[in-house]
N, C-alpha and C positions, 0 to 999 in steps of 0.2 A: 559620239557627237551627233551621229544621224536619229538614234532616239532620243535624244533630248530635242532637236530640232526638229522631231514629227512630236513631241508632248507639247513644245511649242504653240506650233499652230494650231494643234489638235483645241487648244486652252484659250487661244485669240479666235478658232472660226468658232467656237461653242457663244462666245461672248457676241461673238458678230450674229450668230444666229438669233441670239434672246434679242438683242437689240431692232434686229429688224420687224420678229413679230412684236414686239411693242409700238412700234412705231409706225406698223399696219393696224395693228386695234387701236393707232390714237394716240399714242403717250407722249406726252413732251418729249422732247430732243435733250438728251444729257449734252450739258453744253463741257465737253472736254474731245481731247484730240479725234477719237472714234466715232462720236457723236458726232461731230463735224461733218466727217471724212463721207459718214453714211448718210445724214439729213442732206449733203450735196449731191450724191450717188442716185440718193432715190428723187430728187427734182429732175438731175438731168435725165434718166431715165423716164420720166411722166413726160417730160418735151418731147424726149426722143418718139415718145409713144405719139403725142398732140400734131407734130412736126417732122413729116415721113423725109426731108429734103435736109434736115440736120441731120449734122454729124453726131455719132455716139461718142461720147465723150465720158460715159463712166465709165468707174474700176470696176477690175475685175476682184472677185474674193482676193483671190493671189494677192493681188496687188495690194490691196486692202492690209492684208495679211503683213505684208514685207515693210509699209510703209509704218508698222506698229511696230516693230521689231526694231525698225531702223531708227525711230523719236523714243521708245520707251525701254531699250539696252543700251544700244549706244548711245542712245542723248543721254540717259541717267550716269551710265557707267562713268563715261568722259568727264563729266562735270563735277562730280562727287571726287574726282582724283585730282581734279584740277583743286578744288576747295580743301581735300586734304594737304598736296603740298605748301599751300597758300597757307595753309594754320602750322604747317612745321613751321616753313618758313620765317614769315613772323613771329614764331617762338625762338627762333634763332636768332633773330634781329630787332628784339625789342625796339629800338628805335625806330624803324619804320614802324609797327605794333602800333605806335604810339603816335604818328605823324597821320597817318590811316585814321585811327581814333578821333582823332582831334579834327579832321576834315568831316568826317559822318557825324559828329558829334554839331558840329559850326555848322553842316548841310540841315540836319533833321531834327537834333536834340535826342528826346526822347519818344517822336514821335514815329509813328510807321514810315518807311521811306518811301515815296513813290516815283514815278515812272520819271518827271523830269529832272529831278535828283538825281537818280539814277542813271541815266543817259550824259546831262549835261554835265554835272557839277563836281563828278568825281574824279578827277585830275591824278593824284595820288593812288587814290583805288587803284584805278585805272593801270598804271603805270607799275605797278606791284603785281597787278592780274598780267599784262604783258610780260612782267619780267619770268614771274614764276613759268609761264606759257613755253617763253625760250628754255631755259633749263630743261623742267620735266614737264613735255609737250604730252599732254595724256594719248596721243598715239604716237610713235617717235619713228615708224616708216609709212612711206604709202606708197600702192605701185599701178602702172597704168599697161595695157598691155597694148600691144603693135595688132589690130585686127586684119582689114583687107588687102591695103598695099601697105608697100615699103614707104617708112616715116624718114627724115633727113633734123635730122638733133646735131645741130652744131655741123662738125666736120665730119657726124656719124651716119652714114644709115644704117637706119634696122628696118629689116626683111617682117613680114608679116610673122606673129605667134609668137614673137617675142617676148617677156615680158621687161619693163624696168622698174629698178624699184630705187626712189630716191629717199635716204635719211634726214627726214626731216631734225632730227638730233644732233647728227653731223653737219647739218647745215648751223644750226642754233649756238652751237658751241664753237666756231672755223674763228680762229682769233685773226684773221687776215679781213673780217668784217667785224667782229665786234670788238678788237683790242687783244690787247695782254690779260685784260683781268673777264676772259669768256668766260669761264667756268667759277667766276664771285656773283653771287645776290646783288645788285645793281638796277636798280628801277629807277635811276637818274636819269640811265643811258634813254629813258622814254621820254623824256618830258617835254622835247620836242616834236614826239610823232614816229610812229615806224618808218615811214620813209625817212626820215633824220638816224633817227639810230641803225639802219642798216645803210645810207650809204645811196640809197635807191636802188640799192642789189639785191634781187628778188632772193632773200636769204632768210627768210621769218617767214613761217608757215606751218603753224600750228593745228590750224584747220584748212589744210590743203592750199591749194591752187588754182586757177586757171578756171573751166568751165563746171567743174564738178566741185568746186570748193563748197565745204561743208553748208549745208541749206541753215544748220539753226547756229550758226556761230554767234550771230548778234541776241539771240534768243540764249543763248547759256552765256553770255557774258553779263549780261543783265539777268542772269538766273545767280550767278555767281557773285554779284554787286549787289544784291538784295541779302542773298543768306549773310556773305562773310558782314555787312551793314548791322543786321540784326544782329551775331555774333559781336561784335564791335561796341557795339551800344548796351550792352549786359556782361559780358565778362572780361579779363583778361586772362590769358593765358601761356603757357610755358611748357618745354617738353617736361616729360618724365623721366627720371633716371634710367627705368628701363629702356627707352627708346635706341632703336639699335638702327642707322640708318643704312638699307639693303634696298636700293630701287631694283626693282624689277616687272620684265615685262610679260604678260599674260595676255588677255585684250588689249589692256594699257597699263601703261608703266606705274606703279603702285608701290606704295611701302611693302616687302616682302612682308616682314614680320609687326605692321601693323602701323597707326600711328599713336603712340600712348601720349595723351596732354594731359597737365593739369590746368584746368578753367578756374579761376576763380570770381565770382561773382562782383560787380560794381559795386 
């Protein structure tokens, strides 16, 4: 694990290095997440130069480093497993398949979907991405750990160096919030809102919590409402005989043995 995560960085500061001398000899700014991260880096850096009484407020490589790591594995990982259970799924329940369809279909036709589509009008989508969320949460624990002093959690405290770890899976599935039928495909139970379908019981938590809750959650759910949209609008589709249903969890929770569909074209 420790050499692959020095091949890692090794492979993102190489890229940060080209990057920069380009963009000291001049070169337009690649407008994608690193191109960003650096064309800000090097302004605040020229102020900080211009303006001795400002504060330094660029990254450091490091940082630079971690923040690509953190948007371009874990963002990609996460949402590719969320969009594979989403296409079991509705291969399992045609019906919604179909209900999905007919809503992107009435939103956009044939045409490319865009961003107020996308945000406002997908109700059903919507409601189908939350359910799938609840089931198979693309990470199913997260943990926070006790630093300087003793924390007071409920009737508990915990002494500093602690760590806790809460199941976000075990929360998703607890039928004392979500009913008798936790553990059925049910994206009814959304269609009035997460606070409605839990109850206002902080018990749905997919992409975390509290102050560190995941930064790009509204960015991969509209990552995720765009692809399965386009998917929707071109094929239909169904499992495969082979498909052998094994979740398991690695990074995130994942088809062990893959997800086989047949797609069929509109």
């Amino acid at each position: 694990m420790n050499n692959i995560n020095r091949e890692i960085q090794s492979i993102i500061k190489t890229e940060i290095d080209k990057r920069r001398k380009a963009m000291e000899a001049g070169e337009a700014v690649k407008d994608d997440l690193l191109g960003i991260m650096l064309d800000s880096n090097y302004k605040e850096t020229q102020q900080s130069k211009i303006c001795s009484n400002k504060q330094h407020l660029a990254m450091s490589s490091r940082e630079i480093i971690d923040e690509c790591k953190l948007f371009y594995l874990a963002g990609q990982e996460t949402t590719s497993v969320l969009l594979t259970w989403t296409m079991i799924l509705l291969s399992k329940h045609q019906d919604w398949q179909t209900r999905a369809r007919e809503e992107v279909l009435a939103t956009f036709g044939n045409n490319q979907p865009d961003f107020d589509g996308l945000n406002n009008r997908l109700k059903i989508v919507t409601m189908i991405l939350y359910e799938v969320l609840r089931l198979y949460p693309s990470i199913v624990a997260t943990s926070r750990r006790i630093y300087d002093c003793e924390t007071k959690l409920g009737d508990l405290i915990i002494p500093p160096g602690v760590v806790v770890s809460l199941s976000i899976l075990h929360a998703h599935l607890d039928p004392n919030v979500w009913g008798d039928d936790a553990k059925e495909f049910n994206p009814e139970r959304f269609s009035e809102g997460i606070a409605k379908a839990t109850k206002g019981i902080s018990s749905y938590f997919p992409f975390g919590w509290g102050p560190r809750i995941c930064i790009g959650q509204n960015f991969a759910l509209i990552e995720a409402k765009l692809v399965l949209s386009m998917i929707l609008q071109r094929f239909t589709f169904e499992l495969s005989p082979s498909y052998t249903h094994a979740p398991t969890t690695l990074l995130a929770l994942q088809p062990q043995h893959g997800a086989y569909l047949i797609l069929h074209r509109l």
